[in-house]
Residue, then its C-alpha position, 0 to 999 in steps of 0.5 A: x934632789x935630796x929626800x928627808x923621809x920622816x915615818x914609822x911610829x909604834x902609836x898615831x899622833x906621836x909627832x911626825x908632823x912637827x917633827x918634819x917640820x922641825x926637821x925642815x926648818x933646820x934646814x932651812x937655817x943652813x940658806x937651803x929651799x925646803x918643800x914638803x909633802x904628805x903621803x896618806x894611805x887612805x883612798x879619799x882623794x882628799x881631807x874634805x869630805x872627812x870628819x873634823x871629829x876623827x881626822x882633824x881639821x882640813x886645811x886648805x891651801x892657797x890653789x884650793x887644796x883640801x888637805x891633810x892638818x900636817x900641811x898647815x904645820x909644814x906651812x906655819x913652820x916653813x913659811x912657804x906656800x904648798x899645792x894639793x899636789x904636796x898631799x898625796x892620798x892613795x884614791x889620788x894615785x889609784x886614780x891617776x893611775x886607773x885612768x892611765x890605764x882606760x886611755x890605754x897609756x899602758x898598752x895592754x900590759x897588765x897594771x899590778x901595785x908594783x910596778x905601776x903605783x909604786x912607780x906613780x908614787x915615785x914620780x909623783x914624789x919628783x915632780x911635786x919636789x920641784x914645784x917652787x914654794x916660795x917667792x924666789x921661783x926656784x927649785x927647792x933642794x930638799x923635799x921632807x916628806x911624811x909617810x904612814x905606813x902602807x905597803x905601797x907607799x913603803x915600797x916605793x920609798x925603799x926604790x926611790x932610796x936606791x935610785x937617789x943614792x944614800x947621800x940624797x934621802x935621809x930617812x928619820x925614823x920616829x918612835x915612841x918610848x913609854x913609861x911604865x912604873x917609872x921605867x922607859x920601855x923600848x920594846x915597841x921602838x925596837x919592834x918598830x925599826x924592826x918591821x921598818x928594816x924588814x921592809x928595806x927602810x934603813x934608818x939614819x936616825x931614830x927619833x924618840x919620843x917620850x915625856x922626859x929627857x931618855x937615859x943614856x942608858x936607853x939610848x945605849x939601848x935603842x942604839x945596839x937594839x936597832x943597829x945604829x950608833x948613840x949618836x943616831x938616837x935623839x931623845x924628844x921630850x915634851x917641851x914647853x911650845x911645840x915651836x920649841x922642838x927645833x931648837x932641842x932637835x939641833x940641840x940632840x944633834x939632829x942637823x950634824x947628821x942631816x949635814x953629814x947624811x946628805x953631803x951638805x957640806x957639798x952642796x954650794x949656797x950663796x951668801x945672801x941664802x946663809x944669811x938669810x937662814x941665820x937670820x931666820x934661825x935668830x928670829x926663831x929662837x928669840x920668838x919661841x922662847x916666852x918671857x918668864x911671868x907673861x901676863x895671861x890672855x883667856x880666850x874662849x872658842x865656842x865651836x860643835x867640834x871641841x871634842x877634838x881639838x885638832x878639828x881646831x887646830x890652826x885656829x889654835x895654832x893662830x890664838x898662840x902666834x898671835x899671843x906670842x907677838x903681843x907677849x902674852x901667855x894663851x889660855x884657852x878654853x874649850x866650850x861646846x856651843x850645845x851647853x851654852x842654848x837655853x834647853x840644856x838648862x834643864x838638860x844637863x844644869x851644870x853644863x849649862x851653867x860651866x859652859x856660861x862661866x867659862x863665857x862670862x871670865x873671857x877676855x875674848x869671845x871666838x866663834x869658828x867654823x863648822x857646818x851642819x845645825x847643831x849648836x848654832x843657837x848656843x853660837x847665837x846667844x854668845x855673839x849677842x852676849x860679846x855684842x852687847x858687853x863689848x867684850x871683843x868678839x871674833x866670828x870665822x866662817x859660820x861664826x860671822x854668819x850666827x853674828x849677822x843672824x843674831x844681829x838681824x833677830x835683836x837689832x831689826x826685829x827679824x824674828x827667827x832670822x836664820x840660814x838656808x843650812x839650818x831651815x830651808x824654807x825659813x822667811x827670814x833667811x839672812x844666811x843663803x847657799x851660794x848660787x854656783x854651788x852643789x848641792x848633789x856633789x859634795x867634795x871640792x864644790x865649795x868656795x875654796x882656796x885665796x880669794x880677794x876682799x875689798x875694804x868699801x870706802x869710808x871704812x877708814x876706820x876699820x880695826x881690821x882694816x887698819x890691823x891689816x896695814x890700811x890698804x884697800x884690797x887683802x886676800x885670804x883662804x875661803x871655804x865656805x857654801x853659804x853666805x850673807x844674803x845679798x838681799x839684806x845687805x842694805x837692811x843690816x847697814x841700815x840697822x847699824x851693822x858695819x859690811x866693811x869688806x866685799x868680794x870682788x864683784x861688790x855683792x858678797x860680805x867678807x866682813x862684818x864690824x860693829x863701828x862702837x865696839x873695842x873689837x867685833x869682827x866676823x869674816x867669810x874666810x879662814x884666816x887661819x890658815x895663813x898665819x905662821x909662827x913668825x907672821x900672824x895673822x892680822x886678823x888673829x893678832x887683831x882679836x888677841x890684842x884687843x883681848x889683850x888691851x894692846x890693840x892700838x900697839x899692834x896697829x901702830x906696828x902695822x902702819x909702820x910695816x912690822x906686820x904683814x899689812x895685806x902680804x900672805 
């Protein structure tokens, strides 16, 4: 088993995600199988209780895992499909570890830090590193992992370092290297591989970021100061695409010192894996690497959480695969739904007005997920704004549900339709939670992880459908509590509104479409989170396209077997 341990940095949100990330995909141009996993020192046992506005977006995995944003990189740079086992939280293994000691697993002995939760880390570790994460079922030969500094964490990674042997882990450590008055400041790397060495992390190699490609001087700098060689210091500069990163990190060297750090040169691949990897190299550099003057493609996302735009990520990730494939450049424009609902009009006037603007010059309207009541009636006017102007329109999660309440408001005269979220007690509540819910216990009772739709028949002529390759069934992530009224199914068909899709058993929506529209699509799942940058998501790829006046392109690709065409 071979470990590359990604840590440190003087500030959050340096990079140590994509860096991974790039750092695994390396590898994976060599023919090897990569796994990845995410260490995170806060006692929540997972991402779904925590605030999209602090923490990010929770990305959810294909067994239902909420988890971490750094496991959507991992997955949209690796192509491989992770378990909530790849998230490992310090409530996960302070729990594991207590109940061990209530079944008396222990016998008697009194349970310390070190050695009982170090050793859990350790094993978690070695166990979760075997699961296979791609379609072959085999083992992967190398696990990258990511840690924020926590003192168990950091102890049980400088055992697990011994135990493996120096030519099995490989430790990367990142850092940041400011600019102040036109100078490249290194004190705080320093300080940093300093508490890094004191704890018994050694680095092999010390990633640097900074805004600008590093002076050698500074490297010279960062190389005597930390005790490593010059070659060890890899300058990462801001560059134009994130998706670009691999390419400078192989270009500063860093997969020479992977090969040498962990005797891959040893290590026997089959041909058909080499080839496979080259492959994958070449298709990388050729997809990230955007034609000069690429024609603009202006996207608006209304949502309640712009504030922060990691609460968005994959959804921002899937806009630029999806641009990328239709080779167009992505603007996007946040709005806040709050500034587009009538009251902030004498509110804040300029708000009001901007937010409605910044609508009015899209190309593409996309209304995402969220929960809670605020904003909703913002989310309502604009998915009647993009209805009846046949600009196209994509409404995820609660995006498709404001479509069917603004539908069932101004198509069948259901005046005040509304969800179960927003007015419990409503007469018109076209919106329900979910009979199997819980509405005492709040983390993992949601409707999680992949889920099969059915396409109903004489739905041929589905956009989605047909983006998706024209099969019967597709599969997707859900993460949701409330959904489409059954009891007004019948009624919202009756009045014009297209329920393409539904779930397994015939009575949940999964879908929505609008048959005289360029593109009106609202869907249950979060399709999102299974776009990856060489394989977006079809029903991503559909709304841009059509923003994009290239949708019949994609379609024709996908009859043909260039998408996906129902494969995640």
């Amino acid at each position: 088993m071979k470990v590359v341990l990604v840590n440190g940095g003087v500030i959050s949100g340096v990079g140590k995600g994509i860096i991974a990330s790039s750092a695994g995909l390396l590898l994976k141009t060599l023919g090897l199988r990569v796994t990845a996993q995410k260490l995170d020192p806060y006692l929540n046992t997972d991402a779904g209780l925590l605030n999209p506005l602090e923490h990010g977006e929770c990305f959810v995995l294909a067994d239902g895992g909420e988890t971490d944003l750094d496991l959507g990189n991992y997955e949209r740079y690796l192509g491989i499909q992770l378990s909530h086992d790849s998230n490992m939280t310090t409530g996960k293994i302070y729990k594991l570890v207590i109940d061990k000691e209530r079944r008396g697993d222990y016998l008697g002995k009194t349970v310390q830090v070190v050695p009982h939760i170090t050793d859990a880390i350790q094993e978690w570790i070695e166990r979760v590193a075997k699961i296979p994460v791609d379609d072959s079922g085999a083992e992967p030969d190398v696990c990258i992992s990511t840690d924020l500094e926590s003192g168990p964490f950091i102890e049980a990674l400088v055992q697990l370092r011994h135990r493996l042997g120096p030519e099995n882990f490989f430790n990367i450590g990142v850092s940041y290297v400011p600019i102040i008055n036109g100078e490249e400041k290194t004190k705080p790397t320093q300080n940093a591989i300093r508490s890094m060495r004191s704890a018994g992390l050694i680095p092999d190699a010390i990633a640097c970021r900074c805004e600008r490609p590093l002076d050698d001087g500074t490297i010279h700098k960062v190389a005597r100061s930390c005790q490593v060689e010059f070659e060890q210091v890899i300058g990462v500069r801001d560059m134009e695409t994130i998706y670009q990163v691999p390419l400078l990190l192989e270009e500063q060297g860093l997969l020479k010192l992977l090969r040498k750090g962990l005797a891959l040169d040893k290590h026997v691949l089959s041909p058909d894996m080499v080839s496979k990897g080259s492959a994958l190299w070449d298709l990388w550099k050729k997809t990230v690497v955007p034609e000069q003057h690429l024609a603009p493609v202006n996207i608006v996302l209304v949502g309640k959480y712009v504030a922060l735009e990691d609460a968005y990520l994959s959804v921002r990730k899937s806009l630029e695969h999806s641009s990328m494939r239709c080779k167009r450049k992505l603007n996007l424009i946040w709005v806040d739904s709050e500034h587009l609902e009538h009251d902030m009009q004498q509110k804040d006037p300029p708000k009001y007005h901007n937010a409605w603007k910044a609508v009015c010059e899209a190309q593409g309207v996309l209304v995402p997920g969220g929960f809670g009541s605020r904003g909703v009636e913002g989310m309502i006017e604009v998915a009647k704004w993009a209805r009846q102007r046949k600009v196209p329109f994509l409404g995820i999660c609660l995006g498709m549900q404001v479509a069917v309440m603004e539908y069932a408001r101004n198509e069948m005269g259901l005046k005040g339709a509304t969800s179960e979220e927003i007015s419990a007690h409503a007469e018109n509540r076209v919106i329900v939670f979910m009979p199997e819910g819980s509405k005492e216990q709040m983390g993992g009772t949601m409707r999680l992880g992949t889920r099969t739709s059915h396409f109903k028949p004489g739905t041929e002529w589905s956009k989605l459908r047909a983006i998706y390759g024209g099969g019967d069934v597709v599969e997707e992530r859900h993460r949701h509590r409330y959904e489409v009224n059954p009891d007004y199914i019948e009624k919202l068909e009756e009045a014009g509104l297209s329920l393409t899709a539904l779930d397994s058993q015939g009575v949940r929506v999964e879908c929505i479409e609008i048959k005289d529209h360029p593109f009106f699509v609202g869907v249950q799942a979060h399709p999102e989170y299974t776009s990856k940058v060489l394989d977006p998501s079809p029903t991503y790829l559909g709304f841009v396209a059509a923003a994009s006046g290239c949708l019949d392109q994609m379609i024709e690709e996908a009859s043909h077997g260039k998408g996906r065409a129902s494969h995640f």
